[in-house]
C-alpha positions as CSV (number, residue, x, y, z in Angstrom):
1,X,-20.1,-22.3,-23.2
2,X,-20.4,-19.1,-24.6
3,X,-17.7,-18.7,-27.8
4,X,-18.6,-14.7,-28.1
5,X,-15.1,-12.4,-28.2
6,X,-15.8,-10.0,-26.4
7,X,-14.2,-6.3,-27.1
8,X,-12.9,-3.9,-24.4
9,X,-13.7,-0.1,-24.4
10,X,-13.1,2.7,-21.7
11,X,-15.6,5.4,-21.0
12,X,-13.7,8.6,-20.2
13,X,-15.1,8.5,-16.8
14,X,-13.6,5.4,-16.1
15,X,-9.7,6.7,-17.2
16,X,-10.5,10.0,-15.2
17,X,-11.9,8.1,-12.1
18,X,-8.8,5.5,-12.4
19,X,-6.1,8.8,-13.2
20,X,-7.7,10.3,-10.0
21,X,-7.1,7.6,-7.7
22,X,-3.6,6.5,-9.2
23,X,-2.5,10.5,-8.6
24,X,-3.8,10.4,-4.5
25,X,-1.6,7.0,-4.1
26,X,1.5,8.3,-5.9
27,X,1.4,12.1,-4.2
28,X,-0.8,12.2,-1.5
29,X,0.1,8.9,0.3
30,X,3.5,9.4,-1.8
31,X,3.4,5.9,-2.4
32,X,4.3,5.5,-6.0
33,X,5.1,1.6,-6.1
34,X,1.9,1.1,-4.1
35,X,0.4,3.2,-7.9
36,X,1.8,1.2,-10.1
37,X,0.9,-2.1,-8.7
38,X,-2.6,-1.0,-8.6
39,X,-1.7,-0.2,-12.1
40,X,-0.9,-3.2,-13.2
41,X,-3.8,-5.5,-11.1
42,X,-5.8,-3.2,-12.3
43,X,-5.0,-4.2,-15.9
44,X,-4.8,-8.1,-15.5
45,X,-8.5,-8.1,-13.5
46,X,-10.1,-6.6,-16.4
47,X,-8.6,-8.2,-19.0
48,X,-8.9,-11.9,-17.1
49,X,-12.5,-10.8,-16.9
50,X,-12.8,-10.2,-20.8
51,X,-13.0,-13.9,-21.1
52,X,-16.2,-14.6,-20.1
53,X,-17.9,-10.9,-18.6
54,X,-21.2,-12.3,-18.1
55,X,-20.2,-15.3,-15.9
56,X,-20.2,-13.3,-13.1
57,X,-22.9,-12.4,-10.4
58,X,-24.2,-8.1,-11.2
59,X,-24.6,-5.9,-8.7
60,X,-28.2,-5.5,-6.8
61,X,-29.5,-2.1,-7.4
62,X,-32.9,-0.3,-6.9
63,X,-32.9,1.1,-10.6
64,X,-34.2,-0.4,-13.2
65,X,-30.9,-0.2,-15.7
66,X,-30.6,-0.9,-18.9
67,X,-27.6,-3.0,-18.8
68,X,-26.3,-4.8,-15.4
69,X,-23.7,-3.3,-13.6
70,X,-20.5,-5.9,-12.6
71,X,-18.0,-5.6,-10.4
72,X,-14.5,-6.3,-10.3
73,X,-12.9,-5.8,-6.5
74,X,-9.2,-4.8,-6.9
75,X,-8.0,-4.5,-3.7
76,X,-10.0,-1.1,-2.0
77,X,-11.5,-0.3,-5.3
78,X,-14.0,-1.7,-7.5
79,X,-14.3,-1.3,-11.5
80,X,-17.5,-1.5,-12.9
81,X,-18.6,-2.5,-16.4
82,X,-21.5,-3.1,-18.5
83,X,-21.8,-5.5,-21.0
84,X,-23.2,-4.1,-24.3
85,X,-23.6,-7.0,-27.2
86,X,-19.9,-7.9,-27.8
87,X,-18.6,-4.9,-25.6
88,X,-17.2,-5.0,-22.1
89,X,-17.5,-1.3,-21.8
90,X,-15.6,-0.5,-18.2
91,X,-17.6,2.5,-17.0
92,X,-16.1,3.4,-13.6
93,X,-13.4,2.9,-11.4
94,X,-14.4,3.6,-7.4
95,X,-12.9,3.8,-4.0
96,X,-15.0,0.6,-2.3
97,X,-16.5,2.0,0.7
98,X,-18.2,5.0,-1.6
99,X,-21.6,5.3,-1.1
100,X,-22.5,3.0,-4.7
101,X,-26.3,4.8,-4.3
102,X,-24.6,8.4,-5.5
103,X,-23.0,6.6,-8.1
């Protein structure tokens, strides 16, 4: 069993991706609770995940990558981080039937 503690850190993209989606639900589909439980869910999956990152299955992909994409499925998005050393570093935050090739 791995004993590594991992750390959590937020790419910009990530908090502008998540802001994004979080201002369509509250204003567009004017839905504000609907926002804030995707909030919150959003919040518990990654930090559940910060247990144990690597324990999970990456995502396939046709580039060669540095470091292996992993997904986290809230609901109709996905967060994706990378694991870097002792770093969960949460890179995205995407609607789940996007296109993940233009990604």
């Amino acid at each position: 069993m791995d004993n590594t503690e991992y750390k959590l850190r937020y790419l910009p993209l990530f908090e502008q991706d998540f802001a994004a989606a979080r201002r369509y639900i509250e204003r567009d589909l004017q839905s504000p609770g609907a926002a804030l439980r995707l909030i919150n869910d959003t919040d518990k999956a990654i930090k559940r995940r910060l247990d144990n990152p690597l324990s999970f299955e990456p995502l396939r992909s046709v580039k060669n990558r540095k470091h292996l994409y992993y997904p986290i499925y809230i609901r109709n998005f996905i967060v994706l981080y990378v694991v870097i050393d002792d770093v969960m570093e949460v890179r995205r935050f995407v609607y789940g039937k996007r296109d993940m090739t233009k990604i």
